[in-house]
N, C-alpha and C positions, 0 to 999 in steps of 0.2 A: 516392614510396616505391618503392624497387626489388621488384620481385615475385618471385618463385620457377615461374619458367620449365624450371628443370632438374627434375629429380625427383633423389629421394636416390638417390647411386650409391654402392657398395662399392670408395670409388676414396679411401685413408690418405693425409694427409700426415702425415708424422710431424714433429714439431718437433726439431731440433736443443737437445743438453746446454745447451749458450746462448742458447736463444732466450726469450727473455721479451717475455710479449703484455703490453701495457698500455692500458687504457681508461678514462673515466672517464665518467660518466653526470651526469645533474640528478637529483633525489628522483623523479622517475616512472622513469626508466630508461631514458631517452633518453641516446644518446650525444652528448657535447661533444667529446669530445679519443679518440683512435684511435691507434697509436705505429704506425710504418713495419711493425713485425715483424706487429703482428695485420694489416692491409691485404696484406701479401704472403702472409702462410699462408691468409688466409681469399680471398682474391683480390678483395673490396672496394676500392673505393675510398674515398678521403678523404669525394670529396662524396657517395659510396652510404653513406657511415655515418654523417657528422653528422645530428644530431636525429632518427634511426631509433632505434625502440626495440633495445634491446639484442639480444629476444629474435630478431633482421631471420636471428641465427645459432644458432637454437634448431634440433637436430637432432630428426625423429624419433624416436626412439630412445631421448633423456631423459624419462625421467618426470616429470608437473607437479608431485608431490610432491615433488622436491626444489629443485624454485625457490618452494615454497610453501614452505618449512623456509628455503631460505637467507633470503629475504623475513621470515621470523618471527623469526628470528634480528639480522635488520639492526636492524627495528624495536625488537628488543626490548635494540638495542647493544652488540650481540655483533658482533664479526667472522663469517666463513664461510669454511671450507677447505670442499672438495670436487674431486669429480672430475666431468668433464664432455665432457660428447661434443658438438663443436660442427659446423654446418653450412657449409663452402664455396661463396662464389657457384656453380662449377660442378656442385651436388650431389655431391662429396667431404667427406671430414670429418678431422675431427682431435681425437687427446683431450689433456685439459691437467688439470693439478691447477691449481685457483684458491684465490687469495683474496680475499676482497671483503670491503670494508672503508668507514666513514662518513669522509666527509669532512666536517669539524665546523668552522665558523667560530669566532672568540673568544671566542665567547659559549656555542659547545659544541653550536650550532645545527646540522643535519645540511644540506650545502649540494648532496650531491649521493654517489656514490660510489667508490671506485676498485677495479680489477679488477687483479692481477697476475697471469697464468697461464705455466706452464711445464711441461717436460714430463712425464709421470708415467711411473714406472716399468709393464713391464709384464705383470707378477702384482698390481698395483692393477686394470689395465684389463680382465682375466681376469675377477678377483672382483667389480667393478662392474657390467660385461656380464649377471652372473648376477644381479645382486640388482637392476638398473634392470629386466631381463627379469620380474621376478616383481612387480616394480611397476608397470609396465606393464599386467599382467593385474588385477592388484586393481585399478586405475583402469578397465579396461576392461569388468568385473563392475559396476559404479554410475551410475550418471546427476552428471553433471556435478561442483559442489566433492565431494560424497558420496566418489566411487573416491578425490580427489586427496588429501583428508584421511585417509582410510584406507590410502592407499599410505603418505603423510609419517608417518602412525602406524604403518607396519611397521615403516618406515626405523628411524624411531627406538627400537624396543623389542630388533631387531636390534642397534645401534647400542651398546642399554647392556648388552648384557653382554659387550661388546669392551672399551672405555673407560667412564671417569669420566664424558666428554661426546664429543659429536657430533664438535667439533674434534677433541680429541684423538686419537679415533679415526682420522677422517681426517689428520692429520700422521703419526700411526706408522704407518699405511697407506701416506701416500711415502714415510715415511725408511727402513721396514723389510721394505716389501713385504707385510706383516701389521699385524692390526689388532690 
């Protein structure tokens, strides 16, 4: 498993209007499949990402609350839009709006999931910064699941009095720059 030898550095790759990352994982969250475009922004390789957990590009800086929410959300067969701050082999980073999504056999069984991310505007990245920042601190106030359930429970009470739901919020957040 590749290790994190760099430390997080203050060093954007921005995505290009066109660029769409695509991955796709097993039911743990292991990656299978990696597309050209995320291996080049993230600067992994093919075989640094097969069978790595997903989170190998989990930046500091994301709150566990909302990989606890999109995880609750999968399970519970919902899709997941959000926004996300990821990490660069070199400790650079990059933010993307995602979606993640079940991948269901014939039988409707979950076999594993797919990730489309692209770039997000940035008045989404602005008002994320601020609300991961204060989720951060509520995590960082608790002992272990404790802060990460109470951050996902800020997120989300934040959340509804934007939108009807969690998605929605986050799509009018890329399409409009507001929630």
């Amino acid at each position: 498993m590749p290790t994190r030898t760099t430390p997080d550095q203050d060093k954007e790759v921005k995505l290009k209007d066109d660029d769409l990352i695509v991955s796709k994982t097993d039911t743990k969250g292991k990656i299978t499949y990696a597309n050209r475009s995320f291996m080049a922004i993230s600067g992994y390789s093919e075989q640094m990402l097969l069978e790595q957990p997903h989170n190998i590009i989990r930046h500091s800086d994301m709150p566990r609350g909302v990989y606890r929410l999109m995880w609750k959300m999968l399970q519970d067969g919902e899709e997941f839009f959000g926004f996300v701050k990821n990490r660069c082999i070199d400790g650079g980073y990059y933010w993307v709006f995602a979606n993640v999504t079940a991948d269901l056999d014939q039988n409707g069984v979950t076999q594993g999931y797919f990730s489309v991310r692209r770039q997000p505007p940035a008045s989404a990245i602005k008002l994320c910064e601020e609300v991961y920042r204060n989720m951060r601190q509520i995590e960082s106030q608790y002992h272990g699941n404790e802060g990460v359930n109470r951050s996902m429970a800020w997120l989300i009470e934040q959340v509804e009095s934007m939108a009807p739901s969690f998605n929605e919020a986050m799509i009018s957040l890329y399409q409009k720059g507001e929630a």
